[in-house]
C-alpha positions, 0 to 999 in steps of 0.5 A: 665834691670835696677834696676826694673827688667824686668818691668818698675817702677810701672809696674805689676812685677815691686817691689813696691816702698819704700813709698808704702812698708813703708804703708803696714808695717805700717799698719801690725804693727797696725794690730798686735799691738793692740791686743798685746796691748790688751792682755798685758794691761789684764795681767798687772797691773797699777802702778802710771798710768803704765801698768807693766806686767809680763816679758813674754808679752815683746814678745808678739808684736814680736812672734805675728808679725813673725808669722802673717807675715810669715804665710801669705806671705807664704801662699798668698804672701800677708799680709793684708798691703800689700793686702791693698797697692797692693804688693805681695811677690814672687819669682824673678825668677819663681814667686813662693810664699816664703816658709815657711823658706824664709818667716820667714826670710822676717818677721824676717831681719827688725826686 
């Protein structure tokens, strides 16, 4: 077996590329950036054309990501990045979806 595991490279149950792992993230982080976005201009206010909210929005962006990331993958296997680059996170072994744990620690390590 080399590196891909028992598939082939691009092969089904082969692990995804970095390119197509680097997209899915990308566009997760876009997913939950702009409504964080969102709700942290609403809160705060402008100051010489800065947007300065309370301390407590600095956390928005990543409890949102942590949650919206660890909900999924251990529900679906799939964020909807990941759903849109055709990668689901299972278990090596069995094929089992992550749990709940396993997920947060996915969505957290990055971080």
């Amino acid at each position: 077996m080399g590196p891909a595991g028992p598939a082939g490279p691009g092969a089904p149950g082969a692990p995804a590329s970095w390119g197509l792992r680097a997209a899915a993230r990308i566009i997760d982080f876009v997913i939950v950036l702009l409504p964080a976005n969102l709700l942290v201009s609403l809160v705060g206010t402008e100051v010489d054309g800065r947007v300065e909210a309370p301390t407590w929005a600095l956390l928005v962006f990543p409890v949102t990501y942590m949650v919206y990331e660890t909900v999924l993958i251990s529900r679906t296997g799939q964020t909807l990045g990941k759903f849109l680059c055709r990668i689901k996170v299972v278990e090596w072994e069995s094929g089992d979806l992550p749990t709940p744990a396993e997920a947060f620690v996915r969505a957290i390590v990055p971080g």
